[in-house]
N, C-alpha and C positions, 0 to 999 in steps of 0.2 A: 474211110481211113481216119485213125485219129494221128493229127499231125504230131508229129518226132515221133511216133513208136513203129508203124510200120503194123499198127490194129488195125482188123476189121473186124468193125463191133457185130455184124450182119450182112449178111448176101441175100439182093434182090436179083430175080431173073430177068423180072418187064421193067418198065419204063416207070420210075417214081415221079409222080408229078406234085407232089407237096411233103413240105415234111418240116416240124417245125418243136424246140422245145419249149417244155411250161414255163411258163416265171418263174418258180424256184429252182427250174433245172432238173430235176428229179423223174421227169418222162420226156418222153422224145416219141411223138408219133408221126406216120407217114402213111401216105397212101401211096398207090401204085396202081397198075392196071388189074392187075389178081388178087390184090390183097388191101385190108386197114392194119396197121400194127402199132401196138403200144408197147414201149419199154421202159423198165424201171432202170434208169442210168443213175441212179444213186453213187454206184462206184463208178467213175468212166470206165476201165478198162474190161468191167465186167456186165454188160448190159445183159438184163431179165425180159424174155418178154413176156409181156403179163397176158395180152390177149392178141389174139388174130383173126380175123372176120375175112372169109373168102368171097370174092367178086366174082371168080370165076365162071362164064355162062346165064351170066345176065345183063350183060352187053351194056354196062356202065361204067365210066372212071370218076372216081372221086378227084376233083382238082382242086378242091377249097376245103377244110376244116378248121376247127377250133376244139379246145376243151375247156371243161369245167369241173371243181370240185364236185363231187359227189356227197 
């Protein structure tokens, strides 16, 4: 939820276990037990996701990430 609006930028189903955004604020990514996701949060109230990597059935959870320019 983004606080005072009453947004939700994105619905997870499983349990998110890290999530964290860039230095200049402009992504926001997270892992969970199904999934890695990246988002372009340039506008807050309107988050992009840019990419999604499924976990699904290979019996791992991401619980630590970082990023890096490209």
């Amino acid at each position: 939820m983004i606080p005072n609006t009453g947004t939700e930028p994105f619905s997870l189903y499983d349990r998110v276990y890290n999530g964290r955004f860039s230095p200049d604020g402009n992504l926001y990514y997270c892992g969970s037990q199904s999934d890695v996701r990246i988002f372009d949060t340039t506008d807050p109230y309107e988050w992009q996701l840019l990419k999604e990597q499924d976990g699904i059935g290979i019996r791992w959870t991401v619980t630590d990430m970082d990023i890096t320019p490209c």
